[in-house]
N, C-alpha and C positions, 0 to 999 in steps of 0.2 A: 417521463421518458426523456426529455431536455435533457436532465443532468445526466444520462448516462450518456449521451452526446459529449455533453460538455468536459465532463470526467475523463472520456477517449480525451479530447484534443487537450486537455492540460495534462495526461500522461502523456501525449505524445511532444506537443511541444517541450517538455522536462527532459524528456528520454533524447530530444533534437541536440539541445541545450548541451548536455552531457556526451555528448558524439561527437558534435562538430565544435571541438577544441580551438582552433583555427577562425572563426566567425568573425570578420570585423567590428568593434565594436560597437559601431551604431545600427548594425545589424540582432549583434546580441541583445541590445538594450533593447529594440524592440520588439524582437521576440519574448524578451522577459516581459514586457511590458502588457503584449498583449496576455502571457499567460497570469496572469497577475488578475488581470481584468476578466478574464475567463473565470477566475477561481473565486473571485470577487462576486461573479454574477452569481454563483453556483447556492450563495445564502437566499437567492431570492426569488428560484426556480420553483422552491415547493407551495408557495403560496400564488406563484402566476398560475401552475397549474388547475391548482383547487381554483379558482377566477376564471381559467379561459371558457370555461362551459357557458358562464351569465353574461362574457361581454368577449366579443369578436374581438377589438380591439387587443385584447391582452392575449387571444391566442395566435394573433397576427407575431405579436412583441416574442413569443416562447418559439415562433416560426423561426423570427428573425436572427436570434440567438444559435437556436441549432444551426443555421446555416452560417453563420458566422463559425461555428465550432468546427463545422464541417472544411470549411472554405481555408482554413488558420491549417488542420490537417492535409488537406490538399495541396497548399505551398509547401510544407515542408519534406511530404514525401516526394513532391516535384522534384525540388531542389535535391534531396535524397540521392534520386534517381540518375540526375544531370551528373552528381559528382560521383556517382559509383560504389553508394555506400554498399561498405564493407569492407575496404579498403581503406576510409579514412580521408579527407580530404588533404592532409599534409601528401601523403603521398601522392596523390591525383594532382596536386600540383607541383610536385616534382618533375611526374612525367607529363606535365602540359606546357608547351613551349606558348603555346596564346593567350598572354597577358588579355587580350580583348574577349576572350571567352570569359574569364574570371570572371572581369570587369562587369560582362554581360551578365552574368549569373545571377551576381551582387545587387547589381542596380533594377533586376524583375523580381526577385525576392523580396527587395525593399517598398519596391512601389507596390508591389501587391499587398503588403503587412501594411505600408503606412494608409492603404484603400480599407482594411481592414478596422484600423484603429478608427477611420471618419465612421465606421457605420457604429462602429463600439460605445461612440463617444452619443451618437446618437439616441440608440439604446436606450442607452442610462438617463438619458432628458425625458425619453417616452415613460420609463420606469418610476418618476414620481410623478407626472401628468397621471399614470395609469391605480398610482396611491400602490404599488406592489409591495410587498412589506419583506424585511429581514425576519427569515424562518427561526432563528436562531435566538431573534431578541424580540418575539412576536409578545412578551407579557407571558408566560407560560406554559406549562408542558399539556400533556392530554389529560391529564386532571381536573385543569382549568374547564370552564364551563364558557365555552364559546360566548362572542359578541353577537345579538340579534343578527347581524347582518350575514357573518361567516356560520351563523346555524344553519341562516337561508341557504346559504350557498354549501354547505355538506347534506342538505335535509336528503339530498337522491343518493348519499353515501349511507345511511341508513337501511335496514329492511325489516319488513313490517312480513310476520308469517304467512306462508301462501299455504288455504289451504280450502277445501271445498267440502262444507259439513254436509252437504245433501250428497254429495258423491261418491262413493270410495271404491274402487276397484283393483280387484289382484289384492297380493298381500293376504289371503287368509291364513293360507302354511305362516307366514312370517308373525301375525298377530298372536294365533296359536302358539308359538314359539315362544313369544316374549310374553304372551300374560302369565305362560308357567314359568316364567321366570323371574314375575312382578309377586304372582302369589305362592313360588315354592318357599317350604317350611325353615327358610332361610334368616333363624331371629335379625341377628347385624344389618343395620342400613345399607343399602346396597346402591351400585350406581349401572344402571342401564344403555349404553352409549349408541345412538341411533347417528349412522355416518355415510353419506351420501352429498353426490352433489347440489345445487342451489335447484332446485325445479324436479325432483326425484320422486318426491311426496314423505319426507321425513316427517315432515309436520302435520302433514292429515294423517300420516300411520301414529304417530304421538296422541294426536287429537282421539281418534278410535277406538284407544287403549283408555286415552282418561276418561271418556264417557259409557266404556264398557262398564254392564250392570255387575259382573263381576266385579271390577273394579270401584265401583262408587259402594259394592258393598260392604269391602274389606278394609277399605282407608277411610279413616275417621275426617281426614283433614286433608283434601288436596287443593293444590295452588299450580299456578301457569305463570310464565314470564318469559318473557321478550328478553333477550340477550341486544344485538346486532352488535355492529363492527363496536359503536362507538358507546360506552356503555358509563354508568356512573353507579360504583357498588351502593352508594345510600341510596340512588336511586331503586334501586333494584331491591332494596332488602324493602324499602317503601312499596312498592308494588305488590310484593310475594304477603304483606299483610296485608295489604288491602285487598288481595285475591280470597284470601283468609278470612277474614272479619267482613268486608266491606261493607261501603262508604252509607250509611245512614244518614235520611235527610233533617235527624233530631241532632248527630252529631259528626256534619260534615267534614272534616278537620283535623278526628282527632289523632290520625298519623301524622301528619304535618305538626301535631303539638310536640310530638317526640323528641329529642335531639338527636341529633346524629350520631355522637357517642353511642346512645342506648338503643338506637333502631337494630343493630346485629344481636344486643341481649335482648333484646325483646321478643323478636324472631325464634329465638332458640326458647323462649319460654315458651312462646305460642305452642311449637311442636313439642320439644321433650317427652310431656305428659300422651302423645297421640301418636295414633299409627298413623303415619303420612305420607302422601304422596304429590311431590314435587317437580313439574317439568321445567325444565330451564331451556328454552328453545334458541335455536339459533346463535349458540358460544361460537365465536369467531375465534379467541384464542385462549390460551392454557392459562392466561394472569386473572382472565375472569372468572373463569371457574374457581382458580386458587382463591378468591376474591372472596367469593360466594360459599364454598364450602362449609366453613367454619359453621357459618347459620342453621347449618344442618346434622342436628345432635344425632347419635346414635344412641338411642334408647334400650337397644335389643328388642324392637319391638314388632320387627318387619316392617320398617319403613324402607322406602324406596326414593329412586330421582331417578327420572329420565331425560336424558341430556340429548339433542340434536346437534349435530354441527357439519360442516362441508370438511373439517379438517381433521385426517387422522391421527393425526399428533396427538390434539384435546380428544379425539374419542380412547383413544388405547390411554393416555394418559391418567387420564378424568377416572378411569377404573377402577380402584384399587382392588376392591372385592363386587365384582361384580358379572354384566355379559355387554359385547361389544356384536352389535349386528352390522354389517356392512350392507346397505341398500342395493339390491339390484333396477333393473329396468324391467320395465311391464313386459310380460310376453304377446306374443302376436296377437292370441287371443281378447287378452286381455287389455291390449290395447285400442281395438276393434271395439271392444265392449266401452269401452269409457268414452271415445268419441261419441257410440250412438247413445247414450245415456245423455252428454251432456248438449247432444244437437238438437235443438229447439220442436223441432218436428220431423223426425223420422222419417212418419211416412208419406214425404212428400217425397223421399229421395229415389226416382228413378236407378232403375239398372246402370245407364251408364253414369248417372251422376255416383254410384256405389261406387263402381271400378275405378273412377277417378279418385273417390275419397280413400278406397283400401291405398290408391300409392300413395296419395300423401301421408296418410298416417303411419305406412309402413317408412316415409322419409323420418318420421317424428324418432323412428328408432327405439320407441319402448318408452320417451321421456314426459312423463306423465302432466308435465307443463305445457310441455308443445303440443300434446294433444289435445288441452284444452283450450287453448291459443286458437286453434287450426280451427274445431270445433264452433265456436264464438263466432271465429272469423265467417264461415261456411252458411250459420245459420241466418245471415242476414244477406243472402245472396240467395235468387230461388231459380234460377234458371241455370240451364246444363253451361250455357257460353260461358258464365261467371264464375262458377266453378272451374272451366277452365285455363280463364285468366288466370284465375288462382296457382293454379296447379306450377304454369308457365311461370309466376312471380315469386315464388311458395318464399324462397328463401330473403327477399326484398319485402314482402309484408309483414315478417316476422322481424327484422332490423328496424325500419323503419316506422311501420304504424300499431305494432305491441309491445307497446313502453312496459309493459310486465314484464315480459320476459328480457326484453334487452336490461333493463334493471338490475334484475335480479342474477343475473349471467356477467351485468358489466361489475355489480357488487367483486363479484371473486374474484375478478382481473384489479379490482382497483384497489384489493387489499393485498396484492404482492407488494412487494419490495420492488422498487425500482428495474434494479439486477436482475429481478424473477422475473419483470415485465416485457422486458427487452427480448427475454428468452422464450418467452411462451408467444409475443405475437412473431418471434422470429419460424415457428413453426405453422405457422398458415401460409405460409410462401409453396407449400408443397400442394399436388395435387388432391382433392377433395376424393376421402373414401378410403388412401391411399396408407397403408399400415408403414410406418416408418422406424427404420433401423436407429434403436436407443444412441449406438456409437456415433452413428454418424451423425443425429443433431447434437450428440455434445462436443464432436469433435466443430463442427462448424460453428456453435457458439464460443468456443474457445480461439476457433479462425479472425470473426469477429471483434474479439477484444472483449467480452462479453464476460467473461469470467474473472475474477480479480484474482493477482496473484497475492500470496500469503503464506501463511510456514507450512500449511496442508497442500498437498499436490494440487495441481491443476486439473489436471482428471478426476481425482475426487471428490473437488469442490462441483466440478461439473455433473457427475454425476448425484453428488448429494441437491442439484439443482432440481434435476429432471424426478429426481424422489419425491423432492417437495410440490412441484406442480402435480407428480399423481395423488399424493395423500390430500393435495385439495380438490381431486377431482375433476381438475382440467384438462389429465391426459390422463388416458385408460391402459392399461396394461395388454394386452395381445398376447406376449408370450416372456417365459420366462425360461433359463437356463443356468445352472450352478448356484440358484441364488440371488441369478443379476436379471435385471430387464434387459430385454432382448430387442424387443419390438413392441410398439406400443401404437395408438390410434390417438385421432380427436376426432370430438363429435362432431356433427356436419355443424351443428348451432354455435359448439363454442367456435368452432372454426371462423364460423362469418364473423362472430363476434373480435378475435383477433385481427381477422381481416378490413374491420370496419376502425377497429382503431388504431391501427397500423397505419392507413390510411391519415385520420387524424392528427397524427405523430409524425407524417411522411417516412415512415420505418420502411415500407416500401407498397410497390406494385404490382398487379400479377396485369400484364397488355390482355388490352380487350382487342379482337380482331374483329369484333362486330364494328367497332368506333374507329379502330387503328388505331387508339390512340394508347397513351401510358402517361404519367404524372410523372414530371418534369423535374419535381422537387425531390420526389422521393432517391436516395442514393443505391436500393436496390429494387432490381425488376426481375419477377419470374414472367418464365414465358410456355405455357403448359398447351399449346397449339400452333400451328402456323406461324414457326419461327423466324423463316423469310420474310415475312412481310414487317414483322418486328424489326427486322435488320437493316429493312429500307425508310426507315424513321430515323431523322435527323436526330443524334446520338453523342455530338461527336466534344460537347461543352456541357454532358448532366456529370462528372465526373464521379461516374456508378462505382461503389463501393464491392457489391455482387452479382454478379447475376445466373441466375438457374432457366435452363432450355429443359426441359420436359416433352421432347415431342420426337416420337420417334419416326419419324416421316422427313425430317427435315434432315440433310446429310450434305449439303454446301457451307462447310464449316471454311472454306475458301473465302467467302465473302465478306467474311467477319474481319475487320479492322482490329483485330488486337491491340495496336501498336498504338494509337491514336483514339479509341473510342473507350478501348476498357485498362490504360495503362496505367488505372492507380484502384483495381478490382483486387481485393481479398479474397475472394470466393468465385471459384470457378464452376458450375454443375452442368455438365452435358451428358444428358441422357440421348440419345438423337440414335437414326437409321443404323443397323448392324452393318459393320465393312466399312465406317466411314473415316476415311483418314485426316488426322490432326495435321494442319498445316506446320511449317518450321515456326511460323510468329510468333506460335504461342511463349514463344522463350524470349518474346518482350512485357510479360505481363512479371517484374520485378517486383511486385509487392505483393505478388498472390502466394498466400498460407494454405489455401484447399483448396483442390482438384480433384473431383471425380467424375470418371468416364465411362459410359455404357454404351458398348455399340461399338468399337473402337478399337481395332485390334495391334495397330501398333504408334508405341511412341517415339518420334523423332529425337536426334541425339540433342536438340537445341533443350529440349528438357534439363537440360544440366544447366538449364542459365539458370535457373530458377531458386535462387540462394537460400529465400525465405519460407520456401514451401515446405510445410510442415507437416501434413496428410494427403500423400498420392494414394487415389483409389478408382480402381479399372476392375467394372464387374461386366461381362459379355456373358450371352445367352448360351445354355448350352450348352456346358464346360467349355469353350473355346477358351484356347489360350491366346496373351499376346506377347507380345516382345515388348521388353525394357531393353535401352539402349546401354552400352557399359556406363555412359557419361551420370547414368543417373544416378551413379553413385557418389555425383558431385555435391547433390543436394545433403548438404551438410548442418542444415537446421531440422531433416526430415525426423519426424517422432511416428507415423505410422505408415506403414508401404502395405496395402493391400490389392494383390495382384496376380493372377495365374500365369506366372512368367515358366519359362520354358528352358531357358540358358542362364546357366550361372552367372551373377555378379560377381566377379572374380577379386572386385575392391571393396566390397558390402563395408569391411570392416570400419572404412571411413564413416558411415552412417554410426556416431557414435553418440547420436543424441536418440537412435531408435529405441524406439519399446517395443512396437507393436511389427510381427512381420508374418505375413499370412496372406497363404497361394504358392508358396516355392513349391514346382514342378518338376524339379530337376534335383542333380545331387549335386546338392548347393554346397557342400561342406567336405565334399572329397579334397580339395587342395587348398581350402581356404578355412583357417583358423581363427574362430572369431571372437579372441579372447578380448579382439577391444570394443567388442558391441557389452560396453559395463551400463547399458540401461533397457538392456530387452527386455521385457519380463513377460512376454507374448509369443509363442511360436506357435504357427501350424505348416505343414507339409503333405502334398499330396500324393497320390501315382507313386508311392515310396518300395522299391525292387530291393532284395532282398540284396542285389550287387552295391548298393549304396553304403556309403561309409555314414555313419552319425556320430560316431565317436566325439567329433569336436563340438557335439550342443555340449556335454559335459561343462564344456567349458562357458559357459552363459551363465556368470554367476548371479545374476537378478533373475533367471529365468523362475515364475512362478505359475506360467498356464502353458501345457504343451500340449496339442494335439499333432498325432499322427496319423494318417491313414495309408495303406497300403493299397498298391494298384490288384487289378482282380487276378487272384488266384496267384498274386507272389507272397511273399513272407516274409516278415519283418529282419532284416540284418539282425546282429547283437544286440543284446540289449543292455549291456554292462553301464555303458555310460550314464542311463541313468538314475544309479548309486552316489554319484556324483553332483548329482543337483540337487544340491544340502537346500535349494527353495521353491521346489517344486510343488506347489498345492495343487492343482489341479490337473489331472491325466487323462487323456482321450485316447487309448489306443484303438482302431480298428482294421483286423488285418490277422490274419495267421501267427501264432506265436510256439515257431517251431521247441526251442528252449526254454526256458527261464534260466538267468542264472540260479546258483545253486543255492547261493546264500545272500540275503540282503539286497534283492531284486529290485526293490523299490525305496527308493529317501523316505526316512522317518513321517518329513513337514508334510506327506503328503494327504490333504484333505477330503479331496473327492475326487474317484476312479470310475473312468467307464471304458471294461473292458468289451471290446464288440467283433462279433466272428472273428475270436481268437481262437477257437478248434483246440482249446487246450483237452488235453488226455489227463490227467495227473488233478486232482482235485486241489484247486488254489486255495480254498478255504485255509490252511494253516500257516501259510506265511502271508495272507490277507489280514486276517484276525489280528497279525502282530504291530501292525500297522497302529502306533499309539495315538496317531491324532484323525484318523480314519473317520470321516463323519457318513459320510453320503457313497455307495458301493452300487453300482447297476456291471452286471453281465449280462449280455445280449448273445445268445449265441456263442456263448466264451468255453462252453465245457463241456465234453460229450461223453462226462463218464454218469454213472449209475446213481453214486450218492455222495453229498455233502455234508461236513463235518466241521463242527464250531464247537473247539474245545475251549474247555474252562479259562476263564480270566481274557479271553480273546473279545475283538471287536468290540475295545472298551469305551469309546466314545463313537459308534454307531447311531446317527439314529435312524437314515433311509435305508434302505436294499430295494432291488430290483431284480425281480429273478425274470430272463425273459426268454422265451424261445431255446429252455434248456430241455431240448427233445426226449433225450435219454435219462434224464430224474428222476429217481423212484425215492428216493431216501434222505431223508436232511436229519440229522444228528444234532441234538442242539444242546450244551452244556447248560448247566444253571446257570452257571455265572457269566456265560456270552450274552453279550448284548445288553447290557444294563440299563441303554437310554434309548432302545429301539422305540421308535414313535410311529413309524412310519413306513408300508410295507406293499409292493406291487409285484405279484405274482401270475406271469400272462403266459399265454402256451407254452405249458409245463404238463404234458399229458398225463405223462404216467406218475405226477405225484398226486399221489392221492389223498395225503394228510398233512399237513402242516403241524412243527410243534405246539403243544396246547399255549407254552405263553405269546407266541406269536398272533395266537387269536384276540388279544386284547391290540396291538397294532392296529393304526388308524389303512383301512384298505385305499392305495393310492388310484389314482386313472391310469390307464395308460397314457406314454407321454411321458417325452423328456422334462417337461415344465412343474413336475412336482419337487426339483429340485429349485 
């Protein structure tokens, strides 16, 4: 985590460097100088890390550093701020007639960097007292076979399979599933991908499967092996024969007598000749398996491998010919059942000690570790009070005094990437339980700094972030729409788990209102209750980075010091009391990138001060709308305005760095041409009157996602214009569609349509169909005639449809040659049709729900 500290403050001091042209130069020199030494440190971050767990001391020194990182940041957006950046300091001192302001400027910037360099200098003296070593030139890469000492100190980055041979619960459909998968008549070696998170029970459902009598009866030759993070292939191809043969006390050795060279042909003779079955537990990444593979002949013989892992990547990868099961969570039931199975004694358990056990294990959430945790814990406690303690501690017993599960939970956080880390404990700052919107934690790790820029967008590196933490498991998917994550959850465990090393890292705080109190060091604090009382905490020298208010009770947003408490915050998040009005101040917080507002119905004009703010987002209860001031069209770095505004921006156009723009309430577009927004690629519009002009989206040539909807019981204006948006992939219309035009209704590009209480007369089917890149098609209420018709060579890259609440359908028409890649098929109150095409009945039958897209 240090280095992504350290990495901000030497992009930022480079980025300082490069702006403030004008710098004197012993001012410049030392700011190169410290960045130099920042970039310096950054060889020797990753080995203080692995260290600060076995000696205090060295996590004091990775303290001392981010704060230096931190502090190095702090001065220069100070300074930033003094002179007006954006304007340039040449110019600021053009029109500054006070030589002694300069002066001033000069001589507090200096003395704070040269305060800077004494602690730098220090550092670096504690850093070989502390033996820290250059990562870079440490003797070798992950090949190498660690030194005795650095074993000792990764031994708890290791994991050893968790699994409980006397216990097994839930999972019988899923066994059932996969041993006909293990013994269908399947000659070619096959690979089995078992994918779930760290504590799911992959490795007791693996375990189950290789000691099933089916199974021991069919495979001549099966083996087991321990993958974990850090893996050595000789090692491993040594194991899988000794699983094989093993170890005889006539001839203890004789693996070891092997060479290295020949331990992979050896392997491959051992099997060849047999039917086998091989688990390889716990692959942490896709080089190990490639690694391993090879040893694994295909005889045609119905051999198999069963592979476990927490990452989707290596399960869908690892496949070629094979089946990928994705692990779910225990059900209620079944959760119930494994705690009393593994509690010591039953029926000692009183009524209300029950009632207290069903909550906690219904906290466990289905997670088949945590139940067993809870379990263990419970059964050495015999009285109703201690269980209650329990109950009151649940989530503090589990951190603290069950080193398994923290283990094995911290395992998957400590094999991100750096980059990955910074982002996934940044999502514990939110409230516990709490289903959070996909956009807005990537827009707020991008607020951050959190995302690196590079030749792929910045949104899609962010998003390809938030992919990667759920194919590990760490964040669960909620809901889905067109393809994309939508909204997604964390588990209450991994939560604490972020939250506990966040802590650690001083990544940040959530205030306890029991203590009043909040960590000092950390640069951001959430505050998820009694926000006042947070505000009367001496504040005014932690130079917070962000802070998030969650408490919708608290609506004296008057109190708040803007100007002096949070004047170098990035991240602004006020959720607070509906009706509550933003002070003018807030248009002192000059370095804040994100803003979002809940509760809050109008923004003051001083919002145009806000140069660098990059995502303004105002969501209020209840459709209520608010008001945007004209000035906020000043915000001229802005990339997303998410807002139910009401009155036209009449300057929007200036917003020429926007993408994203959703909530217009009004007819935004009657007099304003918005041919210089060349980065939107995002529209929605709401309450859309049939008196409204839209002619000018046409002109939105990066436009590729547009949703419209119509207010109740009006009717969509023309809809010409969008022929015109040669990039429109995805379409939302809902609302009356009194016309279509006649010819070429819709742009080719366009990929996925949902037409919805369009009241069309006229059966769409034929200029739908024509639609060449047409993937995904839902009607909701779109068409009130009798029967539909898909004639030949139409709807040629279809694969979903949705037919829904089409009341009047009796009849669907369906050519041979329509639909050629149809996969995928939901058909929900549709009364009167009473047959479907016969090929449609091979179509996989969707849920209802927009989330199958």
């Amino acid at each position: 985590m240090a280095d992504a500290f350290v990495s901000f403050a030497v992009q930022k001091l480079g980025d300082f460097l490069i702006q403030e042209v004008y710098l004197r130069t012993s001012l410049r020199e030392d700011v190169q100088w410290l960045r130099n030494e920042l970039l310096f440190m950054q060889y020797f971050i990753k080995d203080a890390e692995e260290k600060q767990i076995e000696d205090r001391r060295v996590q004091q020194w990775v303290f001392e550093i981010n704060a230096v990182a931190n502090d190095a940041v702090a001065i220069v957006e100070t300074y930033n701020f003094e002179a007006g950046e954006g304007d340039g300091f040449a110019s600021r001192l053009k029109a500054c007639a006070c030589i002694g302001w300069k002066e001033n400027k000069f001589y507090k910037a200096s003395k704070e960097i040269q305060s800077l360099k004494r602690r730098i200098m220090e550092i670096s003296l504690k850093r070989h007292t502390y033996g820290i070593a250059d990562s870079n030139n440490a003797g070798g890469g992950p090949s190498n076979r660690p030194t005795d000492q650095s074993a000792m100190l990764r031994t708890r980055r290791r994991t050893t399979s968790y699994m409980d041979d006397h216990i097994f619960v839930g999972f019988q459909d899923v066994v059932e599933t996969l041993l006909a998968e293990l013994l269908k008549a399947e000659p070619h070696r096959s690979v089995i991908s078992i994918c779930g998170m760290g504590g799911l029970g992959k490795t007791t459902l693996a375990r189950n499967l290789y000691i099933s009598p089916n199974i021991v009866s069919s495979f001549q030759i099966r083996a087991w092996v321990c993958v974990s993070q850090e893996y050595n292939t000789m090692d491993l191809h040594r194991k899988i024969i000794e699983s094989i043969q093993g170890r005889t006390k006539e001839n203890p050795d004789s693996v070891d007598k092997i060479t290295e060279s020949d331990l992979e042909s050896h392997l491959v003779d051992l099997l060849k000749e047999h039917k086998y079955l091989v688990v390889v537990d716990d692959v942490w990444q896709i080089e190990a398996w490639e690694s391993l593979k090879r040893a694994f002949p295909d005889s045609e013989n119905g051999s198999r491998v069963i592979i476990t892992t927490r990452n989707e990547e290596v399960a869908v990868r690892a496949v070629d010919r094979g089946f990928v099961h994705f692990l779910r969570f225990l059900r209620q039931e079944e959760s119930w059942d494994l705690f009393c199975r593994k509690l010591l004694d039953v029926r000692e358990m009183i009524p209300a000690m029950e009632s207290l056990a069903k909550y906690m294990v219904d906290k466990c959430q289905g997670l088949p570790l945590a139940i067993v945790v809870l379990s263990g814990l419970l059964s050495h406690k015999r009285r109703l009070e201690e269980w209650k303690r329990v109950k009151a501690h649940l989530w503090q017993s589990f951190k603290y005094d069950s080193s398994e599960i923290f283990l094995i939970l911290s395992l998957s956080y400590n094999d991100l990437p750096t980059v990955l880390k910074q982002c996934f404990l940044y999502i514990g700052m939110f409230p516990e339980d709490q289903e959070l919107e996909a956009e807005n934690i990537m827009q707020l790790w991008m607020a951050e700094g959190f995302i690196p820029r590079g030749e792929e967008g910045i949104e899609d590196v962010a998003e390809g972030f938030l992919n990667e933490l759920i194919s590990r498991s760490l964040v669960q998917v909620a809901e889905t729409f067109w393809e994309k994550v939508t909204r997604c959850r964390v588990h209450d465990l991994i939560r604490d788990l972020a939250i506990n090393k966040a802590l650690e890292a001083h990544v940040f705080d959530i205030y306890d209102p029991t203590r009043h109190s909040i960590s000092s060091f950390c640069l951001r604090h959430a505050v998820h209750r009694q926000a006042q009382r947070y505000l009367s905490l001496d504040l005014c020298n932690l130079k917070l980075r962000s802070v998030m208010f969650f408490d919708p009770e608290f609506s004296e947003l008057g109190i708040i010091n803007f100007r002096n408490v949070f004047q170098h915050i990035y991240v602004l998040y006020l959720e607070v009391q509906s009706g509550t009005e933003l002070p003018d101040s807030i248009g002192s917080l000059y370095h804040l990138k994100f803003l979002r507002l809940r509760g809050i119905d109008y923004l003051p004009s001083s919002i145009g001060n806000l140069k660098n703010l990059q995502t303004l987002c105002v969501l209020n209860e209840f459709g209520r709308l608010c008001h945007l001031p004209p000035k906020t069209t000043n915000l001229i770095n802005l990339r997303r305005l998410v807002a139910p505004y009401s009155e036209p921006l009449k300057h929007i156009s200036k917003l020429t760095h926007l993408q994203v723009l959703q909530g217009i309430h009004c007819d935004q577009w009657n007099d304003v041409n918005p041919v210089d927004l060349i980065n939107l690629r995002e529209l929605t519009m709401n309450r859309i009157k049939k008196s409204y002009s839209l002619n000018h989206i046409g002109s939105l040539k990066s436009l590729s996602i547009l949703m419209l909807y119509c207010k109740n019981d009006e009717s969509f204006p023309a809809l010409e214009f969008l022929s015109r948006c040669q990039k429109l992939k995805k379409l939302f219309l809902h609302g009356r569609i009194e016309n279509l035009p006649l010819s070429d209704p819709f742009p080719n590009s366009i990929t996925m349509m949902i037409l919805q209480r369009s009241e069309l007369t006229e059966d769409p089917m034929p200029f739908l169909g024509m639609l060449p890149n047409l993937r995904n098609l839902e009607l909701v209420e779109a068409y009130e005639g009798e029967e539909i018709t898909c004639s030949d060579n139409s709807f040629s890259q279809l694969e979903f449809l949705r037919l829904d609440t089409l009341l009047n359908l009796e009849r669907w028409h369906l050519a041979t040659s329509s639909m050629p890649l149809i996969k995928g098929l939901a058909i929900d109150f549709c009364p009167k049709l009473n047959e479907i095409p016969e090929r449609m009945k091979d179509a996989v039958l969707l849920k209802r729900g927009r989330s199958c897209y």
